[in-house]
MARBA-3410 file (N, C-alpha, C, O; in Angstrom, 1 decimal):
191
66.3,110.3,101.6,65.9,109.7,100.3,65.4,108.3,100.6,66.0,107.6,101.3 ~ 64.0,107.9,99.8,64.0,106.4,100.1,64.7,105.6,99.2,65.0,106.1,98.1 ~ 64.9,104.3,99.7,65.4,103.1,98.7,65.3,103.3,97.5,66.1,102.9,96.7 ~ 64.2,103.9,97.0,63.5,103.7,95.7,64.8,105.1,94.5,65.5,105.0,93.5 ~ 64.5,105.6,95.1,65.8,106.9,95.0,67.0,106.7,94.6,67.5,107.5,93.7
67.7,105.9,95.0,68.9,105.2,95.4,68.8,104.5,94.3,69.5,104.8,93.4 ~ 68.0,103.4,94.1,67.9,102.6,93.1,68.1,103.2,91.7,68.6,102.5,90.8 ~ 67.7,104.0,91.5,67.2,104.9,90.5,68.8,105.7,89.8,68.9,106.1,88.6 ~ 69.9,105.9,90.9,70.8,106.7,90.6,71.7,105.6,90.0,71.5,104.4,90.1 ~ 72.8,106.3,89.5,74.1,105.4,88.4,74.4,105.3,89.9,74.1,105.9,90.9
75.4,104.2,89.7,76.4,103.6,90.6,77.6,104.6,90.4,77.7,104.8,89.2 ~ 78.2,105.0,91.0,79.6,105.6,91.0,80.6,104.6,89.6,80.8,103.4,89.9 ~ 81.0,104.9,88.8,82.0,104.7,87.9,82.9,104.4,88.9,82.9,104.9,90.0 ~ 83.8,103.3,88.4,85.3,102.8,89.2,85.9,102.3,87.2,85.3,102.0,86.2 ~ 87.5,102.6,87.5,88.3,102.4,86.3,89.3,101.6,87.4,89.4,101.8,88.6
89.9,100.6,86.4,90.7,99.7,86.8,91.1,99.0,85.8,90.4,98.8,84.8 ~ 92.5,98.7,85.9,93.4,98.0,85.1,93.7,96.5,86.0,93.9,96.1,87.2 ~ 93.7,95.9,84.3,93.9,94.2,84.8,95.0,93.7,84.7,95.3,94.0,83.5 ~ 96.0,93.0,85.3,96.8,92.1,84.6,96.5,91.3,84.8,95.7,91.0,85.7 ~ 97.5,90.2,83.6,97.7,88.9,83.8,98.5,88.6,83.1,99.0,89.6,82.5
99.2,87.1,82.7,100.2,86.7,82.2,99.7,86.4,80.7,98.7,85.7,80.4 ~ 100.5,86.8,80.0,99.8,87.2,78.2,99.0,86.1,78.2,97.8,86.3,77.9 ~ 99.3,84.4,78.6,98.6,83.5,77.7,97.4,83.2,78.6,96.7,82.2,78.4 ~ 96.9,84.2,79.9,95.9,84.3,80.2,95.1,85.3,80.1,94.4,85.8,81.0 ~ 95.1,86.0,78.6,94.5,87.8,78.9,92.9,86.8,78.4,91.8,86.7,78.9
93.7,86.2,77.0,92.0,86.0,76.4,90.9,85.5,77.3,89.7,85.8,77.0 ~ 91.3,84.3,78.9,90.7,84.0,80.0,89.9,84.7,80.8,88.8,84.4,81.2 ~ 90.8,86.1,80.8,90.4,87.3,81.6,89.3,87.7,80.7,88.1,87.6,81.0 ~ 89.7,88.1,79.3,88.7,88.6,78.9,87.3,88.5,79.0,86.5,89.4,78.8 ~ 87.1,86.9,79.3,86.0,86.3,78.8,85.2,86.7,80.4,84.2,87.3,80.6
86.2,86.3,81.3,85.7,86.6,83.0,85.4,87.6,83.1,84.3,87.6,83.7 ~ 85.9,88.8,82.8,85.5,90.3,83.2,84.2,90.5,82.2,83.1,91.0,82.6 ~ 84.3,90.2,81.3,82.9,90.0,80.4,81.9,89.8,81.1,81.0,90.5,81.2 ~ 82.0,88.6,81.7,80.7,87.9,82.3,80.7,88.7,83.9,79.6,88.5,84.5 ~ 81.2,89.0,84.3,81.2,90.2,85.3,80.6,91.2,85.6,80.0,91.5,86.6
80.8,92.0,84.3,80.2,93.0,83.6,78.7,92.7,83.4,77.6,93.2,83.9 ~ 78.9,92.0,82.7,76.8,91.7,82.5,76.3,91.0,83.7,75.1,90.7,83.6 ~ 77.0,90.5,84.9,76.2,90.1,85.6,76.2,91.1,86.6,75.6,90.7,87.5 ~ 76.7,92.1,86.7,76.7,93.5,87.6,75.4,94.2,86.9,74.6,94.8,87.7 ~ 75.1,94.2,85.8,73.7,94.5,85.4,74.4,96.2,84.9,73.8,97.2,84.9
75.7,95.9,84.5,76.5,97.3,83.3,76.2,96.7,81.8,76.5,95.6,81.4 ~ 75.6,97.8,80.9,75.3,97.6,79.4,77.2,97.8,79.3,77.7,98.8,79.7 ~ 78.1,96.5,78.4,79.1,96.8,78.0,79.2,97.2,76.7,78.4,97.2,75.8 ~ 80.4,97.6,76.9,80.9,97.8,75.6,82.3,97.7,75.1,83.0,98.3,76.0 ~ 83.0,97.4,74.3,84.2,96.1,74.2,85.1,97.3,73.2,84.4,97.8,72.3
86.6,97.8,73.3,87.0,97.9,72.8,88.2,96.7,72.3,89.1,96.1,73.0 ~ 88.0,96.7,70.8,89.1,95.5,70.6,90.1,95.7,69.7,90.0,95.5,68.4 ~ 91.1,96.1,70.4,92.7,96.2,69.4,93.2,94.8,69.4,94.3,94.6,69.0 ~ 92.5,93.8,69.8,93.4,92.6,70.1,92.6,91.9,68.9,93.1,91.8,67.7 ~ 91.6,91.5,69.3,91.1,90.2,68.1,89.3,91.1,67.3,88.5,91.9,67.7
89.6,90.3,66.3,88.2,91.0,65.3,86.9,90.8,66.1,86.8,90.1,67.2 ~ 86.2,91.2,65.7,84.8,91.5,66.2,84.1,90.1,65.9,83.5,89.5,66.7 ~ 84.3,89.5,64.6,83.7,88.2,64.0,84.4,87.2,65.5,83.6,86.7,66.4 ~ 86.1,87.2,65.6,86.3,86.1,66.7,86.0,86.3,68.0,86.4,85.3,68.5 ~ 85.5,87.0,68.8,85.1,87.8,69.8,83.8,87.0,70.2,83.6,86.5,71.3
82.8,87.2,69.0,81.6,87.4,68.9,81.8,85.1,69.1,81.1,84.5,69.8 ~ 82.6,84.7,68.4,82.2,83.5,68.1,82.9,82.7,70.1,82.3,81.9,70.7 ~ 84.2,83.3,70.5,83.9,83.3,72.2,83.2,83.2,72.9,83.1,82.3,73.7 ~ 82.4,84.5,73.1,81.4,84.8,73.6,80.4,84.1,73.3,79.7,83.9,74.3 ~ 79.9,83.6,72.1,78.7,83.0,72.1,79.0,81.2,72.6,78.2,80.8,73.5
79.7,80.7,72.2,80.3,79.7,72.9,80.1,79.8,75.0,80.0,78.8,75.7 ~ 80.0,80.9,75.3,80.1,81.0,77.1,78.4,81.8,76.9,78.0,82.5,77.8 ~ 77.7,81.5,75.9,76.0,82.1,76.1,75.8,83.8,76.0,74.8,84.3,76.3 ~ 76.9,84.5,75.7,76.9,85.7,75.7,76.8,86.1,73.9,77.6,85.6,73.1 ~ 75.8,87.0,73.3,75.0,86.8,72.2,75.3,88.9,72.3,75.5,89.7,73.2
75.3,88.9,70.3,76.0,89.9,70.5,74.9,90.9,70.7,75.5,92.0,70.7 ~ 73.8,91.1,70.8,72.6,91.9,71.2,72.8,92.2,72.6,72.2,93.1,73.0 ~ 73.9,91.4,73.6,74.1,92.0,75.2,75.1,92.6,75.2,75.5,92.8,76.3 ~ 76.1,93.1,74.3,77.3,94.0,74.0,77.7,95.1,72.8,77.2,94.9,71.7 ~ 78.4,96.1,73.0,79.0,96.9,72.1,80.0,96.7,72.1,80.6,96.4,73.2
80.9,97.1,70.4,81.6,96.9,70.3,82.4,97.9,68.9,82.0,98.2,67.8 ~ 83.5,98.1,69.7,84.4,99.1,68.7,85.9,98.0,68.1,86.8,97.5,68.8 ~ 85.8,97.9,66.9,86.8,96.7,66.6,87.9,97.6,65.8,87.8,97.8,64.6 ~ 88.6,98.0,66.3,90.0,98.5,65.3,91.1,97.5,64.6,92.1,97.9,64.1 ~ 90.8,96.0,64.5,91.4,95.0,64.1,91.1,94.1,62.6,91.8,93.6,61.7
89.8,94.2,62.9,89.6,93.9,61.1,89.5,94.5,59.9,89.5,93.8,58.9 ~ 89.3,95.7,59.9,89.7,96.5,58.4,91.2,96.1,58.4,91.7,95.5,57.5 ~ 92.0,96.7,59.8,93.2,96.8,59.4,94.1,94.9,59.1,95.3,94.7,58.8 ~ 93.5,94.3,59.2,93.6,92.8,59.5,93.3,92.4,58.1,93.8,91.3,57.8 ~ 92.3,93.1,56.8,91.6,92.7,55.8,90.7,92.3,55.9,90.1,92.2,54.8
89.9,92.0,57.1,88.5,91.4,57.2,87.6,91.9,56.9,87.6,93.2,57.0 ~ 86.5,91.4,56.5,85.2,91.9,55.9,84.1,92.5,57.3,83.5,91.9,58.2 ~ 84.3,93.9,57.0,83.3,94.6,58.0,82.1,94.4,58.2,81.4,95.1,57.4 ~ 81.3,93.5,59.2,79.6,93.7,58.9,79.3,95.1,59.6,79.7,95.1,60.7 ~ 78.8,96.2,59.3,77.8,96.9,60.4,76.9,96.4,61.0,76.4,95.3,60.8
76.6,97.1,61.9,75.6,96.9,63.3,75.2,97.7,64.0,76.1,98.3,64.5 ~ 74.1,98.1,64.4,74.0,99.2,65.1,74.5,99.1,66.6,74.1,99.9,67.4 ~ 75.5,97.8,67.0,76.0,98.3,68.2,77.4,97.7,67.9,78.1,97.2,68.7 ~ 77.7,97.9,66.1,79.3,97.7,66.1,79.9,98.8,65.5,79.3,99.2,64.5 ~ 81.0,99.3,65.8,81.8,100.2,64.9,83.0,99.8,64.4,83.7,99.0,65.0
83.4,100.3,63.2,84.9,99.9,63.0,85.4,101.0,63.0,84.9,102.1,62.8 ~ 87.0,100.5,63.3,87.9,101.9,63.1,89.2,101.0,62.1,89.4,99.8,62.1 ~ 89.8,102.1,61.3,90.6,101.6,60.4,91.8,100.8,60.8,92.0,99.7,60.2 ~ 92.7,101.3,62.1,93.7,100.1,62.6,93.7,101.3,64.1,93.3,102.5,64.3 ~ 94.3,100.4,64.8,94.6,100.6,66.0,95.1,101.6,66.6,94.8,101.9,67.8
96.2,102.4,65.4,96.5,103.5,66.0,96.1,104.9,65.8,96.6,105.9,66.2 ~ 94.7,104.5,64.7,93.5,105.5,64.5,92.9,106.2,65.7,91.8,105.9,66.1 ~ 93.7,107.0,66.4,93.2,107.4,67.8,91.9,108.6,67.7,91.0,108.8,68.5 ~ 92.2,109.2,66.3,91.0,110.3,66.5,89.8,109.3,66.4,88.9,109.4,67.2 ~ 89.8,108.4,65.2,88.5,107.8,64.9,88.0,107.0,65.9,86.8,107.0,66.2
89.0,106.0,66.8,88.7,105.2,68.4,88.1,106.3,69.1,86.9,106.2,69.2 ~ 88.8,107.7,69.7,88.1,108.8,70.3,86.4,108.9,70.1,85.5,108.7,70.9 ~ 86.5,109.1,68.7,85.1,109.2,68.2,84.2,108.6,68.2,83.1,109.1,68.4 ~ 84.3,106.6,67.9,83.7,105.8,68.5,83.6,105.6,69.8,82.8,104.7,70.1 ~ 84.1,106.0,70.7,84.0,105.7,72.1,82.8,106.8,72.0,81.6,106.5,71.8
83.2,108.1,72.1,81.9,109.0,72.4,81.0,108.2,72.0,80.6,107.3,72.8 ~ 80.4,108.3,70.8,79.3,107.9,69.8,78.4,106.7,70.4,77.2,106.5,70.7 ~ 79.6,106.2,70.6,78.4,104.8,71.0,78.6,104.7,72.8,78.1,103.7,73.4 ~ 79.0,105.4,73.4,78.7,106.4,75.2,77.3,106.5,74.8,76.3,106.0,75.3 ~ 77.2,107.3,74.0,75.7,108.4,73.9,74.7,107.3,73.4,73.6,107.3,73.8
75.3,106.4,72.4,74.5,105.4,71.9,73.6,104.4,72.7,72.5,103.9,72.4 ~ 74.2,104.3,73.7,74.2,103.2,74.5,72.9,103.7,76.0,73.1,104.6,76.8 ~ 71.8,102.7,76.1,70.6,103.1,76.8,71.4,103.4,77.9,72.5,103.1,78.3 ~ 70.0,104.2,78.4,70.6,104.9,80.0,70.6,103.6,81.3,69.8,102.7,81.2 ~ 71.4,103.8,82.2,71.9,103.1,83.0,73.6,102.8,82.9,74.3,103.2,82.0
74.0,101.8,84.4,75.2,101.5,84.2,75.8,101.1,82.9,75.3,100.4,82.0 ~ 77.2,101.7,82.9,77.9,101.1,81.9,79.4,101.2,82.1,80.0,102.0,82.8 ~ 80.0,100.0,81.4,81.3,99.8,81.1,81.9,99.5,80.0,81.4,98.9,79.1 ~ 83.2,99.9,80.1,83.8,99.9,78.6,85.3,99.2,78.9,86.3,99.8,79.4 ~ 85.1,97.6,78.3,86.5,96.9,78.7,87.6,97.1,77.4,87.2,96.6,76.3
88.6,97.7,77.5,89.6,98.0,76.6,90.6,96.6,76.3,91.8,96.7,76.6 ~ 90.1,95.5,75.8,90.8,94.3,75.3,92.5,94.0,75.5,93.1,93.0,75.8 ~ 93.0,95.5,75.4,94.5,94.8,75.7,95.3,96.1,75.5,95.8,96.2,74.3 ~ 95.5,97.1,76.4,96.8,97.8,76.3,97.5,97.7,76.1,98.2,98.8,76.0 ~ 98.1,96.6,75.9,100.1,95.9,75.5,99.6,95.8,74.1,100.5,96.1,73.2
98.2,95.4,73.5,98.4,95.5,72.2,98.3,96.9,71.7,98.9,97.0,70.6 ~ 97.8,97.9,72.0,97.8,99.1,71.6,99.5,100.1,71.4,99.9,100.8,70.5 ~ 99.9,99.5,72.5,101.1,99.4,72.9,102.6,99.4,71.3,103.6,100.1,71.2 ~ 102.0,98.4,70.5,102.5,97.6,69.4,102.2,98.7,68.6,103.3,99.2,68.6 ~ 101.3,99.5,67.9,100.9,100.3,67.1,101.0,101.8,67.1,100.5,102.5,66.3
101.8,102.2,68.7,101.8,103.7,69.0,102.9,103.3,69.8,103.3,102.2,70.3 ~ 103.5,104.6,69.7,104.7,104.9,71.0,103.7,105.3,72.2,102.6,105.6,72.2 ~ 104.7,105.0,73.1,104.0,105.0,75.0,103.9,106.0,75.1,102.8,106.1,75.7 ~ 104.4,107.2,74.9,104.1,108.7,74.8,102.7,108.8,74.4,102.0,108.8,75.4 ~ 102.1,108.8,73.1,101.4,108.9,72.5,99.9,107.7,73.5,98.9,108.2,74.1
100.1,106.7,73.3,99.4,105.7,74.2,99.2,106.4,75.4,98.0,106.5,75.6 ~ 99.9,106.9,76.4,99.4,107.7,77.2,99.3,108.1,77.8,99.2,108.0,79.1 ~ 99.0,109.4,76.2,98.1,110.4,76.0,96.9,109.9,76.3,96.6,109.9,77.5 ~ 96.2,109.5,75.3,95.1,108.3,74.7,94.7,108.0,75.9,94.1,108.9,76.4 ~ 95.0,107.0,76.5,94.4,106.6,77.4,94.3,107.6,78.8,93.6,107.2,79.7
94.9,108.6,78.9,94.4,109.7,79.9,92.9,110.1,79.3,92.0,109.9,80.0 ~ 92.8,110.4,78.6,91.6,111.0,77.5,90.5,110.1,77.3,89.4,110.5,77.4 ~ 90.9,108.4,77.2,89.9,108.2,77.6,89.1,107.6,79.1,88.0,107.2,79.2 ~ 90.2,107.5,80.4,89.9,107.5,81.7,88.9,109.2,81.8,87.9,109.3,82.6 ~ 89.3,110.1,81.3,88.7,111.4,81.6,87.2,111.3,81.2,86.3,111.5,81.9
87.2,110.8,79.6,86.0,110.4,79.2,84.8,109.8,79.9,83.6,110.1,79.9 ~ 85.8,108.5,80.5,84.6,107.6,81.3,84.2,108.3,82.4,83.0,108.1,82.8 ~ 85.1,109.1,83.2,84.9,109.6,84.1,84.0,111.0,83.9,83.3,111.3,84.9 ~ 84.1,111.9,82.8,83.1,112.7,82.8,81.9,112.3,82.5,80.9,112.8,82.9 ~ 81.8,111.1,81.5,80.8,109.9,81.5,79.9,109.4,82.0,78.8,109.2,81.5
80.4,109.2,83.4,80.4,108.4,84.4,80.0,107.0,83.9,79.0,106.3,84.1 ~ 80.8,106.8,83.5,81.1,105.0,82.9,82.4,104.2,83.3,83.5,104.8,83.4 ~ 82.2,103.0,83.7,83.4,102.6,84.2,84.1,101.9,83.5,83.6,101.2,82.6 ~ 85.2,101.9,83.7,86.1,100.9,82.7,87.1,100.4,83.2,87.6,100.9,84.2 ~ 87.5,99.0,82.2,88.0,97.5,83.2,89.2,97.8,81.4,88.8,97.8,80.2
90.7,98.1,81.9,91.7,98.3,80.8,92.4,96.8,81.1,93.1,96.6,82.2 ~ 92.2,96.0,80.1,93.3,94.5,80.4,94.8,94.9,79.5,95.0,95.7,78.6 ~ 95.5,94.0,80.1,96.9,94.3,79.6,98.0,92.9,80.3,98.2,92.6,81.4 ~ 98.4,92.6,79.3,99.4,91.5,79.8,100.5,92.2,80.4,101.1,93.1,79.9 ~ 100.7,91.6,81.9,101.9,91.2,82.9,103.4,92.3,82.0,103.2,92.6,80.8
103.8,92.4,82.1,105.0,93.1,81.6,104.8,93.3,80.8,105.8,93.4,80.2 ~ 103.7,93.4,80.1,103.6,94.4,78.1,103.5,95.7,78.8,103.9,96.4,77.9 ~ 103.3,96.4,79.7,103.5,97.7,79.9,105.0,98.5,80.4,105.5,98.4,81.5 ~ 105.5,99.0,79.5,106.7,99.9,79.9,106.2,100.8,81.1,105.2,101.5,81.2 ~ 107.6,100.4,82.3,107.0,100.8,84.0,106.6,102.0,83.7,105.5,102.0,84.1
106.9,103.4,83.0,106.3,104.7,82.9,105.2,104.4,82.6,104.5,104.5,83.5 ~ 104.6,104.1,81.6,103.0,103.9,81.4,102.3,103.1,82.6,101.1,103.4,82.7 ~ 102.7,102.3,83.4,102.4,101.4,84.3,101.9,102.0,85.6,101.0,101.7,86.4 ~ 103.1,103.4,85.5,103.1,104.4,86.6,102.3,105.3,86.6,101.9,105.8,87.7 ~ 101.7,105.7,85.0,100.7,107.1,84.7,99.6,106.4,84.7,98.6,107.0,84.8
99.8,104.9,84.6,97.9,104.6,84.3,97.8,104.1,85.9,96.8,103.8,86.5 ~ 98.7,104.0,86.4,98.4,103.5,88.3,97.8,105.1,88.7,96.9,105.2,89.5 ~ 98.2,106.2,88.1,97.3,107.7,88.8,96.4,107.7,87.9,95.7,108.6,88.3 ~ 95.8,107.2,86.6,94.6,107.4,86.0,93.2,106.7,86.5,92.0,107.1,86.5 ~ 93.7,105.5,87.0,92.4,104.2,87.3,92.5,104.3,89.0,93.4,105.0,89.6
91.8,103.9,89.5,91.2,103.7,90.9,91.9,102.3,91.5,92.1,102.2,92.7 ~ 92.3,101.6,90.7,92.5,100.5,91.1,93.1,99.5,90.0,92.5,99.2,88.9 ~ 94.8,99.0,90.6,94.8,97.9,89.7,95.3,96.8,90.1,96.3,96.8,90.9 ~ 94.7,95.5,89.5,94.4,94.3,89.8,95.0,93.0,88.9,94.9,92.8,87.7 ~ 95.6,92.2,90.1,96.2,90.7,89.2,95.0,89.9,88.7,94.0,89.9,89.3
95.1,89.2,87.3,94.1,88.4,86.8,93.9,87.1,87.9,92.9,86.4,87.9 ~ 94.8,87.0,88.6,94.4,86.1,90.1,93.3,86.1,90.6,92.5,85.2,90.6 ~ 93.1,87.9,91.3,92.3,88.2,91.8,91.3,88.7,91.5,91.0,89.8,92.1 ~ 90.6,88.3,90.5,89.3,88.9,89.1,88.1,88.1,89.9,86.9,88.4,89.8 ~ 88.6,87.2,90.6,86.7,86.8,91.0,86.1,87.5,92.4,85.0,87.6,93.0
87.8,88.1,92.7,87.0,88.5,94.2,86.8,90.7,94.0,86.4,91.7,94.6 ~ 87.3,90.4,92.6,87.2,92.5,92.9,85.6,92.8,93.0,84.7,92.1,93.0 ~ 85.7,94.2,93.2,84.5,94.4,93.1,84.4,95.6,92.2,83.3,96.1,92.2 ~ 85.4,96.3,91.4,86.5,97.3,90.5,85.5,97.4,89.3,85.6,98.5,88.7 ~ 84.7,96.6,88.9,84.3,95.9,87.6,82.9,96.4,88.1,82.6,97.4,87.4
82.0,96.3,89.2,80.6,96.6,89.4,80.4,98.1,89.3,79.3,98.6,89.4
END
């Protein structure tokens, strides 16, 4: 095959989990963000942690404008916040709305132009707070299968000991790789 060929194909999907120490997730967040779009992956943001409105006001602060991202916010209906639509935002009612999260992840998979893509999951320790670990994962096997029948890759953050070691242990056999927030500028997990 020539170059031209190559070029042309998806990159292999890689899933990877982040840690870091809780009062550095929001840090991470912003870094794997800019990661993400500079690997030249259309993202797309799941957020059990903070609303789509504060997210959006981060991000634009670091030049990232919400026309270069998607976004599934499970935090502000259930928070009381005023929903805008968007055609690359969804809401889900609260966090532990797993069918309707399910549903928006497909939806906006299929939504989302062809080429690379990634889908960073904001914070597993918070999802953590609204579901039993059983249940959580479930969920999160379902959606590593997702991305992987997908073929989309995904970057799951989670604060430093918010994960109970069984969950710690089933998502070390679901992802490819997982990584201290230390070492986020040298992975390559995220491309």
């Amino acid at each position: 095959m020539d170059a031209q060929t190559h070029a042309d194909e998806p990159a292999e999907s890689t899933l990877c989990l982040m840690l870091a120490q809780p009062e550095n997730v929001p840090e991470m967040n912003l870094l794997v963000m800019k990661k993400i779009i500079e690997s030249g992956c259309n993202p797309l943001i799941v957020t059990v942690n903070k609303p789509n409105k504060v997210l959006a006001k981060i991000y634009a602060k670091e030049g990232i404008t919400p026309d270069a991202y998607y976004v599934i916010d499970a935090v502000t209906q259930y928070s009381g916040g005023e929903c805008t639509p968007g055609p690359k935002v969804k809401y889900v009612t609260n966090p532990s709305n797993l069918t309707d999260l399910g549903i928006a992840i497909t939806e906006l998979i299929k939504q989302m132009p062809a080429g690379k893509k990634c889908i960073m999951f904001d914070s597993v320790s918070m999802l953590l707070i609204h579901i039993p670990s059983v249940i959580a994962s479930k969920f999160l096997h379902f959606v590593v299968n997702k991305l992987k029948l997908s073929d989309v890759s995904g970057v799951f953050l989670c604060a430093e000991k918010g994960l109970d070691p069984v969950i710690l242990s089933q998502m070390s056999s679901f992802v490819d790789q997982i990584m201290d927030y230390e070492n986020v500028g040298t992975t390559t997990c995220i491309l």
